[in-house]
C-alpha angles and dihedrals in degrees: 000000000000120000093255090039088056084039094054093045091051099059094023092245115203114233098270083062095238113153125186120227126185118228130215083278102050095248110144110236124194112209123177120230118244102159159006124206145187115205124155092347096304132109125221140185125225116208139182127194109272089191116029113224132154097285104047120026120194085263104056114089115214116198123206128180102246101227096193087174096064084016088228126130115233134213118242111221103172104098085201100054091028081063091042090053098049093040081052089059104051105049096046112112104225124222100287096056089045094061088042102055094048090049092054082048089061 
């Protein structure tokens, strides 16, 4: 079972991967899922606003730790790490370039 598969399981997610979080003010939030990643041990979650208000926009990306023992997703409140790990993102090559780049190798 894939990251975003376990993610998915995790917060039943319906099959346009939208998940709700509550925030600090019990406000209910959709993000959309567009990643899963692995970096220094550790699992996050990559989101995107399902549903654009004032506080998120579609363009802003919200990253959460991914905890699969208690299946919660945690805050990062470390700036610095919080940078390493969206660097991180960005400059990950996903799977197809990946495979492109191994097939260009052979």
């Amino acid at each position: 079972m894939s990251d975003k598969e376990r993610l998915e399981e995790i917060y039943d997610e319906d099959e346009n991967e939208i998940i709700e979080l509550i925030d600090d003010d019990g406000n209910q939030l959709k993000f959309k899922i567009l990643d899963v990643l692995k970096y220094k041990g550790e699992k996050y979650a990559f989101l995107i606003a399902a549903e654009p208000d004032g506080e998120f926009t579609e363009n802003d990306v919200v990253i959460f730790r991914l905890n699969e023992t208690e299946e919660i997703l945690e805050p990062i409140e470390d700036e610095k790490l919080l940078d390493e790990v969206f660097e991180y993102f960005v400059n990950e090559p996903d799977d197809e370039e990946d495979e492109e780049i191994s097939d260009q190798l052979n």
